[in-house]
C-alpha positions as CSV (number, residue, x, y, z in Angstrom):
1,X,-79.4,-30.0,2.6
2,X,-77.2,-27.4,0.6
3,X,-79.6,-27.5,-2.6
4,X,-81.6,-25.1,-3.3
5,X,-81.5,-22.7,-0.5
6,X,-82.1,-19.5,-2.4
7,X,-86.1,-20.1,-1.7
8,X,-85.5,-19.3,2.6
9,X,-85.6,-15.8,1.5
10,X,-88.5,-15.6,-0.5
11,X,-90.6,-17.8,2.0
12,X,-89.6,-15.9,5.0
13,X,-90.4,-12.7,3.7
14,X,-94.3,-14.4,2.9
15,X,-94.3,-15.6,6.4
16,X,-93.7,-12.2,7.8
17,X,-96.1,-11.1,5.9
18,X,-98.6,-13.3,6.8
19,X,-101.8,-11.4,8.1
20,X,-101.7,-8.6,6.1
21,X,-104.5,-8.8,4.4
22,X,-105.8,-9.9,0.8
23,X,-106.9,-7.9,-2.9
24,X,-105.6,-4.6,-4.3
25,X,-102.0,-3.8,-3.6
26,X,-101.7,-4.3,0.3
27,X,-98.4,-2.0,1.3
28,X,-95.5,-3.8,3.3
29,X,-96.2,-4.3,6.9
30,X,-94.5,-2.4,9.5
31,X,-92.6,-5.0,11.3
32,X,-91.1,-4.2,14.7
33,X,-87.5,-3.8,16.1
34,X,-86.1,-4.1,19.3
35,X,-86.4,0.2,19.9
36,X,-90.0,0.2,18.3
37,X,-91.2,-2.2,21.3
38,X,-89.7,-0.2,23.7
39,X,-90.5,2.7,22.5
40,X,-94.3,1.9,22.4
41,X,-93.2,-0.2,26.0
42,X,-95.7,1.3,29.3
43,X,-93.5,-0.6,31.4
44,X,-92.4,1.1,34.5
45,X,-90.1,4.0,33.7
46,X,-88.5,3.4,36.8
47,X,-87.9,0.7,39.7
48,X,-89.4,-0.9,42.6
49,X,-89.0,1.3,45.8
50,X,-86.1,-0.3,47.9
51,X,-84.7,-2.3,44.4
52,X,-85.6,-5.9,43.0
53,X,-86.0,-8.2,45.9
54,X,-86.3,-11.5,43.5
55,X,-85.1,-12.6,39.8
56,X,-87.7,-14.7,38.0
57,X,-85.8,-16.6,35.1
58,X,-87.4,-18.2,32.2
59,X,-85.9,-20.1,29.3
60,X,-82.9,-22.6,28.3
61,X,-79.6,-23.8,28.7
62,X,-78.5,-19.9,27.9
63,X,-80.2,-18.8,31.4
64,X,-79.6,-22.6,33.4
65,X,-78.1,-22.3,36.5
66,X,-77.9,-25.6,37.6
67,X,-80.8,-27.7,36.6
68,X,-78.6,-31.0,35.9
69,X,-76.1,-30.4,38.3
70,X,-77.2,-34.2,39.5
71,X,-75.8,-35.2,36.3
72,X,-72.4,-33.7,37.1
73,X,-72.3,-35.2,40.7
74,X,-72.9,-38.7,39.1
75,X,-69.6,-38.6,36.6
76,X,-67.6,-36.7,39.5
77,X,-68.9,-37.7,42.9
78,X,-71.1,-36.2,45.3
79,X,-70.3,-34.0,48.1
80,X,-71.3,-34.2,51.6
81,X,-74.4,-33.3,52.5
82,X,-75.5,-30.6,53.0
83,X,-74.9,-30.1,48.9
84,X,-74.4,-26.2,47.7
85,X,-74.7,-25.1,44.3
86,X,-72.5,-24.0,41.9
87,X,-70.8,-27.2,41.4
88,X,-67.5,-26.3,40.6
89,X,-67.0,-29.8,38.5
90,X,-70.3,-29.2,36.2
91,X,-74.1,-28.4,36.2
92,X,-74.0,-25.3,34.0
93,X,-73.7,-24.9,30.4
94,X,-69.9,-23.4,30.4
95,X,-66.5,-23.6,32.0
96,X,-67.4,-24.6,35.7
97,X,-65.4,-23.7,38.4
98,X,-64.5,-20.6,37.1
99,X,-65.1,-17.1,39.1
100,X,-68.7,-16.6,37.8
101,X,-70.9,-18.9,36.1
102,X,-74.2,-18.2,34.0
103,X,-75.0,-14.4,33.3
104,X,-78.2,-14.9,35.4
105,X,-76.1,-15.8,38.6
106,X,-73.6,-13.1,37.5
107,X,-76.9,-10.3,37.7
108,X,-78.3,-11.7,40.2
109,X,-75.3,-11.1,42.5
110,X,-75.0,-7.8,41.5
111,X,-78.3,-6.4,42.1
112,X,-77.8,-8.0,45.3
113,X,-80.5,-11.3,44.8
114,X,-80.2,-14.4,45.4
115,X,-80.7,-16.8,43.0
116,X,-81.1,-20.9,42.6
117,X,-82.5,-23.5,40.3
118,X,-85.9,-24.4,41.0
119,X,-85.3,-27.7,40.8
120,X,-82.2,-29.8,40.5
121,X,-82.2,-32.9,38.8
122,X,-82.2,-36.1,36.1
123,X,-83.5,-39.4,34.9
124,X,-81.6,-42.2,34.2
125,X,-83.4,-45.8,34.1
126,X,-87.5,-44.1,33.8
127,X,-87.0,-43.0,37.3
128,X,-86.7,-39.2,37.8
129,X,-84.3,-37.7,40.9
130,X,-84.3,-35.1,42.3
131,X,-81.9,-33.3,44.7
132,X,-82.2,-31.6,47.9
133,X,-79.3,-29.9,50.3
134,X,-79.4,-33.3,52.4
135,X,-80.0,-35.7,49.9
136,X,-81.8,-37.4,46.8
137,X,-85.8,-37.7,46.5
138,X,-88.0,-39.1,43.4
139,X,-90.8,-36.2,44.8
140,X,-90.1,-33.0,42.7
141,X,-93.0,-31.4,45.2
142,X,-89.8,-32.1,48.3
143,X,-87.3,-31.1,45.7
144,X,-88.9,-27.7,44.7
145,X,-86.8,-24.6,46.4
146,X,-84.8,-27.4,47.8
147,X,-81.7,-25.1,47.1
148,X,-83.3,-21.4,48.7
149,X,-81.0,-20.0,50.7
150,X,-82.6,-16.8,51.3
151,X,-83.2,-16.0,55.2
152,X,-86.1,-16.6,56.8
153,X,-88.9,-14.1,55.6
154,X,-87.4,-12.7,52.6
155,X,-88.2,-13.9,48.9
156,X,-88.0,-17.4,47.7
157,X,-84.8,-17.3,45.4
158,X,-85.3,-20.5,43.6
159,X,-87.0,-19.1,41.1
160,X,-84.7,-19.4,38.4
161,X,-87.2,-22.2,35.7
162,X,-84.6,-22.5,33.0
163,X,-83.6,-25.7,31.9
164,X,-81.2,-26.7,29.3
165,X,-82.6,-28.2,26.1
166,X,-86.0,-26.9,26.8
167,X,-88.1,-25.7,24.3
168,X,-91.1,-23.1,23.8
169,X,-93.7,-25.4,24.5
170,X,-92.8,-29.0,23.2
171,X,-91.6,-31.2,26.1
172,X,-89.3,-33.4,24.3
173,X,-86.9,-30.8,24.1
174,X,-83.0,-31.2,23.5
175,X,-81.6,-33.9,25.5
176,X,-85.3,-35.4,27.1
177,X,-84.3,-38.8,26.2
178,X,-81.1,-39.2,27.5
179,X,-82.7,-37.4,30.9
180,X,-82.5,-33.8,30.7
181,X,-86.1,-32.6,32.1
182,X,-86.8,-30.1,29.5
183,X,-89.5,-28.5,31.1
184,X,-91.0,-26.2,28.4
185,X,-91.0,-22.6,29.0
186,X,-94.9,-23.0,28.7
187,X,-94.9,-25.6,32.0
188,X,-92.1,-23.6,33.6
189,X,-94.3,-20.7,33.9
190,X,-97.2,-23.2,35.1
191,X,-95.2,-24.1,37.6
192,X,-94.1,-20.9,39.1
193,X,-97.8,-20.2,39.2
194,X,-98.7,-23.5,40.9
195,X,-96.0,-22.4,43.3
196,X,-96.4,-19.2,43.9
197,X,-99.9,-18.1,42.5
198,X,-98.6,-15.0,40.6
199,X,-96.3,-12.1,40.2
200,X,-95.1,-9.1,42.5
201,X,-93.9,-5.5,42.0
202,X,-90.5,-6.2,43.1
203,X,-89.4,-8.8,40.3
204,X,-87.1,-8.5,37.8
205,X,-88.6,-11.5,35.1
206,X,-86.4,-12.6,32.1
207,X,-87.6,-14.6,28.8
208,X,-84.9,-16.0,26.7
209,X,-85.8,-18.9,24.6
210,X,-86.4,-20.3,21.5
211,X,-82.8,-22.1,20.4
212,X,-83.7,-25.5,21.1
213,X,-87.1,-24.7,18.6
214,X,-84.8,-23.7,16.0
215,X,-82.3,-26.3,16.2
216,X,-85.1,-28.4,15.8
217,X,-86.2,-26.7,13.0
218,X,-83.1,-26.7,11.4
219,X,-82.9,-30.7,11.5
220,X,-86.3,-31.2,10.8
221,X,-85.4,-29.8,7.0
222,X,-82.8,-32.2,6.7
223,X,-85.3,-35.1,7.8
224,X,-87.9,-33.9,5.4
225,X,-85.2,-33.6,2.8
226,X,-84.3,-37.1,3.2
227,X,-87.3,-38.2,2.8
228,X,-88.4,-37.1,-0.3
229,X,-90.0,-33.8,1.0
230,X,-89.3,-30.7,-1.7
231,X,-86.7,-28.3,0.4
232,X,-88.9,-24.7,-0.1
233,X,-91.5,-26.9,1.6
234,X,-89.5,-28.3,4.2
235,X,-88.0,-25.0,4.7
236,X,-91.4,-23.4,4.6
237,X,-92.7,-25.7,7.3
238,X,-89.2,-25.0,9.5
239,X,-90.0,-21.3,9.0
240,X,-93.4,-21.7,10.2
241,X,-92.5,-23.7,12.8
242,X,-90.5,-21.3,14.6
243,X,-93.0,-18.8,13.9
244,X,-95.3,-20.6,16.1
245,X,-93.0,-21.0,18.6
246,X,-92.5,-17.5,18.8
247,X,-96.2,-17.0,19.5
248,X,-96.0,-19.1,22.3
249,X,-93.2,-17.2,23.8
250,X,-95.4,-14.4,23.0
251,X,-98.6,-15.9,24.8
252,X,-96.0,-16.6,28.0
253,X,-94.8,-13.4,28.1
254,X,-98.4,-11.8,28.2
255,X,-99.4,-14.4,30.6
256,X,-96.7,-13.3,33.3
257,X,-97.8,-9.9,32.8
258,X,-101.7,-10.6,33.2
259,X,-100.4,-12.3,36.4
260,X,-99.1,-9.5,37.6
261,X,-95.3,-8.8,36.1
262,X,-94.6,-5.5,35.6
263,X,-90.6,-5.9,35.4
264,X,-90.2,-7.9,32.0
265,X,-87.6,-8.3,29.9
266,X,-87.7,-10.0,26.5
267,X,-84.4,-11.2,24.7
268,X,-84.5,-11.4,20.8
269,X,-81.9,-14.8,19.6
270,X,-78.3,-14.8,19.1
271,X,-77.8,-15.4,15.6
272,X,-76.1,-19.1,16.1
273,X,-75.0,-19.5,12.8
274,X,-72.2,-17.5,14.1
275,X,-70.9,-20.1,16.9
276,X,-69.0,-23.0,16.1
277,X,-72.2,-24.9,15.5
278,X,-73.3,-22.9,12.8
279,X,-70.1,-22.5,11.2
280,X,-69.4,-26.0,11.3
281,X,-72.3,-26.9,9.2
282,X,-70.6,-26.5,5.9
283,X,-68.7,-29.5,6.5
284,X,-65.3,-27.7,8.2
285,X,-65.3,-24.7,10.6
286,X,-66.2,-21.7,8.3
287,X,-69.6,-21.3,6.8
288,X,-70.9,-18.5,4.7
289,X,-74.2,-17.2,6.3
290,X,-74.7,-14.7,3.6
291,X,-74.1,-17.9,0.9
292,X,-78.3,-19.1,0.8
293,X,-76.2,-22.2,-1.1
294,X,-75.1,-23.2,2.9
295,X,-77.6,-24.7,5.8
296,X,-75.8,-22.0,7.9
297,X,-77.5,-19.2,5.9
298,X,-80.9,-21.3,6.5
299,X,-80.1,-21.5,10.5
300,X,-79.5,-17.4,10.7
301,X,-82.8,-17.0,8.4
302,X,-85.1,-18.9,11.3
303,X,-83.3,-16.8,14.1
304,X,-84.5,-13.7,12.6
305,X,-88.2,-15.3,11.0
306,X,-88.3,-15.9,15.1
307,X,-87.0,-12.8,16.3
308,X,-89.1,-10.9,13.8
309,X,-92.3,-12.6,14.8
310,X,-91.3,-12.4,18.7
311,X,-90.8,-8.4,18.1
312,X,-94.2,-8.0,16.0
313,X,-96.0,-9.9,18.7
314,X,-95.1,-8.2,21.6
315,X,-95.2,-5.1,19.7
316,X,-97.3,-2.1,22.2
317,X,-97.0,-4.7,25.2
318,X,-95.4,-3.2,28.7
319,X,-92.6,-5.4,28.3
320,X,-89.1,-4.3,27.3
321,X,-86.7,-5.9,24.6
322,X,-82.8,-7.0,25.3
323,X,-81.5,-7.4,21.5
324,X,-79.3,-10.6,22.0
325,X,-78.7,-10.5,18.5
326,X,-77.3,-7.5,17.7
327,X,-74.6,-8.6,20.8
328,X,-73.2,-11.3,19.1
329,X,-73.1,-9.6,16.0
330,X,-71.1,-7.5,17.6
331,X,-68.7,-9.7,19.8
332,X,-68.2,-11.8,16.4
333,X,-67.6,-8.5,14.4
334,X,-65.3,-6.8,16.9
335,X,-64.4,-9.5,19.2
336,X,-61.3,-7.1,20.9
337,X,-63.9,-4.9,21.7
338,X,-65.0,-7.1,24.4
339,X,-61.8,-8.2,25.1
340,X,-61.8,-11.1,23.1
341,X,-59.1,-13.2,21.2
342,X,-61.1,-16.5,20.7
343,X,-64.7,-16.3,18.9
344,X,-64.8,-19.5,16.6
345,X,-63.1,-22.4,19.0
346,X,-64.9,-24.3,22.2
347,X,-62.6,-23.8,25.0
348,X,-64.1,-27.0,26.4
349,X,-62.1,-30.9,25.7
350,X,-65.5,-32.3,24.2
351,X,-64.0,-35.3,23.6
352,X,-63.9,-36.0,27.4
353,X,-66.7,-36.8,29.4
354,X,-70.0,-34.8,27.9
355,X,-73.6,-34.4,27.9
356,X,-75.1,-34.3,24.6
357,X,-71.4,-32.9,23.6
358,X,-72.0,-30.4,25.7
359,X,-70.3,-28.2,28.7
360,X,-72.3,-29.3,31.0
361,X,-69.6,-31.5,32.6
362,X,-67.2,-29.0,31.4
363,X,-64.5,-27.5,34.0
364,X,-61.3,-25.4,34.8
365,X,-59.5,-28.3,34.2
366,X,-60.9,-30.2,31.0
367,X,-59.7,-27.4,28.4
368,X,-59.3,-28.4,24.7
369,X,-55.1,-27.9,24.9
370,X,-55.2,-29.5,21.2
371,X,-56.8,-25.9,20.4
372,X,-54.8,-23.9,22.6
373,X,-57.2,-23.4,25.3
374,X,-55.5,-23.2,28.9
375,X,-56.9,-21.8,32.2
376,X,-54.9,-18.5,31.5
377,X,-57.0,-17.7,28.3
378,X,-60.1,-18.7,29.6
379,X,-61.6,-15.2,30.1
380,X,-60.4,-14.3,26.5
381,X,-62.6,-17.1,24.7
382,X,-66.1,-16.6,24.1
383,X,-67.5,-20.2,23.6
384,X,-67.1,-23.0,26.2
385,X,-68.9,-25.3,23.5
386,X,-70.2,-25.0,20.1
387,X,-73.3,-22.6,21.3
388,X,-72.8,-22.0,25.0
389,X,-71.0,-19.0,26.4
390,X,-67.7,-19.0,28.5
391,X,-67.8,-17.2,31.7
392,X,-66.3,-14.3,30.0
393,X,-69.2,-14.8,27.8
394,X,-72.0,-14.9,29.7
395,X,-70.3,-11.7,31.5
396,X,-71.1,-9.8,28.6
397,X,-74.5,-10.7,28.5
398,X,-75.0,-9.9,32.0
399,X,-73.5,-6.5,31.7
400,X,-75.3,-5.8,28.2
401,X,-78.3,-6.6,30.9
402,X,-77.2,-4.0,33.3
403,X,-76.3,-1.5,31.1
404,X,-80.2,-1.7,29.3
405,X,-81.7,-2.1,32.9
406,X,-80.1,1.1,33.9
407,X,-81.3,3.0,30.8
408,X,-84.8,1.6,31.3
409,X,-84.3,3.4,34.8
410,X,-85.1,0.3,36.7
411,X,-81.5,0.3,38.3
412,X,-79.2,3.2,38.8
């Protein structure tokens, strides 16, 4: 798949185009940024009276709180009933058991929300479980907000829809056929409406996804490859492909705000040819992303054909934009900065018990020692895997959050 990988620049910069218009000498488009949308952005220039009373999440394993925490009580044993999440042994995508968890927990708890998976669970066998504080069920309708704990009268707080290995809108998503549920971001938002008929005032909604589409992407040229495909056209079709997907994150996005969303925020992609995925693809742990010889300069090309297209979609909508790029630009580039010493190695042993070889069984005590990881330099690593965030990690994100709610004057 490293032949011939000059052409992803030339067919990226014709898909941005796309739409432009024929004849004559058509001028350059102007394609959005992350400060143009909010710039144009009629989103509330300040907060609900009295704060956010309920966090909304959207995407994939990046914003998973505990989706597949069934899968962690099957390798480790389940507690007595009544069940409480975090699972300190596994269910989120990171070091479990540590101080804080996923950054959507992390904000959550600091604006004062609370803040649960939807649902909880896995199939193993064709038969779909589900979990509930007393207990397993095969009913998703019994399961759903089976983990609220907010008191009587107040908010639901499962409303956190973001499932690991989910995609935009395909439902065999990273993971489905091994069990993961990979509820699409397209049905996730179906189902918040089938459970709670539409948006309020007083929610703070976040959007992050569109990985899982490019990984898929990414593979899909190296499928096509092998099969006789020409690369520029298997990378054109990759490039297109996210570019769709990006549409549909588009269309849900405008969906939650013709159902009444006001509070939305929109996070462009981390560039992952920067984690240990994307650097491994060379063949060792380095990989040039500037090299368009290397299938890591093709992975960073479809984050920002997606990003790009996300931006120029959304483009004069009431949303605003959290640039999740540019932050791990920045953690990689200047990793001290952020109080980093590690930014290339998985803390996580992946050679012990995983889920797709990921940290979803991962713990405080399952570090990678043959790389040096122990539990006293866990908040100085950044990756608990090869694309998921330590808790130090997903700290960042969450006060990156906080910092860009505050000057969006929805928080003080």
């Amino acid at each position: 798949m490293n032949r011939g990988l000059t052409f992803a620049v030339a067919a990226g910069a014709a898909l941005l185009m796309a739409g432009c218009g024929g004849g004559g000498n058509p001028s350059a488009p102007s394609l959005a940024t992350v400060a143009s949308v909010n710039a144009a952005s009629t989103a509330p220039s300040a907060g609900p009276s009295g704060g956010f009373k309920n966090f909304v999440v959207f995407g994939d394993s990046l914003s998973d709180d505990g989706a597949y925490t069934l899968a962690a009580w099957t390798v480790y044993g389940f507690p007595t009933p009544p069940f409480s999440l975090p699972y300190a042994k596994g269910g989120q995508f990171t070091v479990n058991g540590a101080a804080t968890g996923n950054w959507t927990g992390v904000l959550a708890q600091t604006l004062g929300i609370g803040l649960a998976p939807n649902v909880v669970g896995y199939s193993s066998g064709g038969t779909t479980t589900f979990m509930t504080p007393t207990g397993p069920t095969v009913s998703q309708a019994s399961a759903t907000c089976a983990f609220n704990t907010a008191p009587a009268g107040s908010p639901e707080d499962c409303t956190n829809f973001a499932q690991g290995g989910s995609m935009v809108f395909t439902a065999d998503g990273i993971g489905h056929s091994t069990g993961a549920l990979t509820f699409p971001v397209t049905q996730q938002l179906q189902n918040y409406l089938g459970e709670f008929g539409s948006f309020n005032s007083s929610q703070l909604i976040s959007v992050l996804a569109g990985n899982n589409d490019i990984f898929a992407a990414l593979s899909a040229v190296q499928t096509a490859v092998g099969q006789g495909v020409p690369q520029t056209t298997a990378v054109q079709q990759a490039q297109a492909a996210v570019g769709g997907a990006a549409d549909a994150l588009a269309g849900v996005v405008k969906s939650i705000l013709g159902n009444g969303g006001r509070y939305v925020m929109v996070y462009t992609l981390p560039d992952s040819s920067l984690s240990p995925f994307g650097q491994s693809l060379a063949g060792g742990t380095t990989c040039d992303n500037k090299n368009p010889q290397t299938a890591c300069y093709l992975l960073s090309n479809l984050v920002q054909v997606f990003n790009q297209r996300l931006l120029d979609d959304l483009q004069g909508q009431p949303v605003k934009m959290i640039d999740g790029y540019a932050l791990l630009n920045q953690e990689i580039a200047n990793p001290s900065s952020f109080g980093f010493t590690n930014v290339t190695t998985p803390w996580c042993d992946l050679s012990a018990a995983t889920v797709n070889n990921t940290s979803l069984l991962c713990n405080t005590g399952t570090p990678a020692t043959a790389y040096g990881a122990s539990t006293s330099n866990l908040g100085t690593w950044l990756f608990a895997d090869a694309v998921h965030p330590t808790p130090a990690g997903y700290q960042v994100i969450a006060s990156a959050t906080l910092a860009e709610l505050r000057s969006f004057g929805w928080v003080s």
